[in-house]
C-alpha positions in Angstrom: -2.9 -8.1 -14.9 -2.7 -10.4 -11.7 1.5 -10.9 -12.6 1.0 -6.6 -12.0 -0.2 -6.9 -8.8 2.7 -9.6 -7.3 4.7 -6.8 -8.8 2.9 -4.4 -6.7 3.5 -6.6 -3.7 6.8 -7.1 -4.4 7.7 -2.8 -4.7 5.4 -2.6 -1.5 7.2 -5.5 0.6 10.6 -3.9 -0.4 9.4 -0.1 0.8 8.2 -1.8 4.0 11.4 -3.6 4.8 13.8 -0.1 4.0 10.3 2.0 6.5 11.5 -1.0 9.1 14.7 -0.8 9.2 14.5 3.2 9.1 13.0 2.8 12.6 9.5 4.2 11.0 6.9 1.8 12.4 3.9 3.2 11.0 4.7 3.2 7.6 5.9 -0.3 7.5 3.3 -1.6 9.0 1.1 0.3 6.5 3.3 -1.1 3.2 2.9 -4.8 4.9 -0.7 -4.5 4.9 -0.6 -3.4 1.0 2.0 -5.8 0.3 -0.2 -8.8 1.7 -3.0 -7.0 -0.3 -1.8 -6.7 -3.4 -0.2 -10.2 -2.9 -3.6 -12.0 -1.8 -4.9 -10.0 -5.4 -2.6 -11.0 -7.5 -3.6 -14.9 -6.8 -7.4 -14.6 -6.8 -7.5 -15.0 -10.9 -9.7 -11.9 -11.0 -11.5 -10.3 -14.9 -9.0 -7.3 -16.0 -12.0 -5.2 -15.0 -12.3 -6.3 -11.2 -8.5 -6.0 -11.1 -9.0 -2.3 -12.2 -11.8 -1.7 -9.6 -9.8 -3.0 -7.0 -7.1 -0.4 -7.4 -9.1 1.8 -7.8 -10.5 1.2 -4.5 -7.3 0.9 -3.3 -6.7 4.6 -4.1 -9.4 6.2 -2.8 -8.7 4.7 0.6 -5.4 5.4 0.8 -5.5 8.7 -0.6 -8.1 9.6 2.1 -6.0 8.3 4.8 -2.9 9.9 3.6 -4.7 12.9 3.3 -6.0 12.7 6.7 -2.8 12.0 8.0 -0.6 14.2 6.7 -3.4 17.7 7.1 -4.7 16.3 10.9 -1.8 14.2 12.4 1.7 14.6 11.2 3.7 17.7 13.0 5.5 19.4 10.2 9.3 19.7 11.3 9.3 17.1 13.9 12.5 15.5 13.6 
């Protein structure tokens, strides 16, 4: 489960790099911060059960902030 996580890093390191270099600062910034997240995870030798609580967490905050985002602060067709 931890090798899952450096995987999860590794997709999240690559999205932030392509967000950077598509001049979108917020979103990088955001997939750094999950990338050293998931990274810092995948080393700490965690039960398969913690592992699953800490995505899980994972979700619900960035489902909620997403939400919030996208229904409070992104301007549909801004361009």
């Amino acid at each position: 489960m931890d090798r899952m996580f450096r995987v999860c890093g590794f997709w999240t390191g690559i999205f932030a790099v392509f967000f950077y270099l598509g001049d979108l600062l917020e979103p990088s910034l955001i997939s750094f911060g999950s990338t050293a997240f998931f990274v810092f995870l995948g080393y700490l030798k965690l039960s398969e059960r913690m592992y699953v609580y800490a995505f899980a967490a994972y979700l619900t905050v960035f489902f909620a902030g997403f939400t919030y985002y996208t229904t409070f602060v992104m301007v549909p067709g801004s361009g």
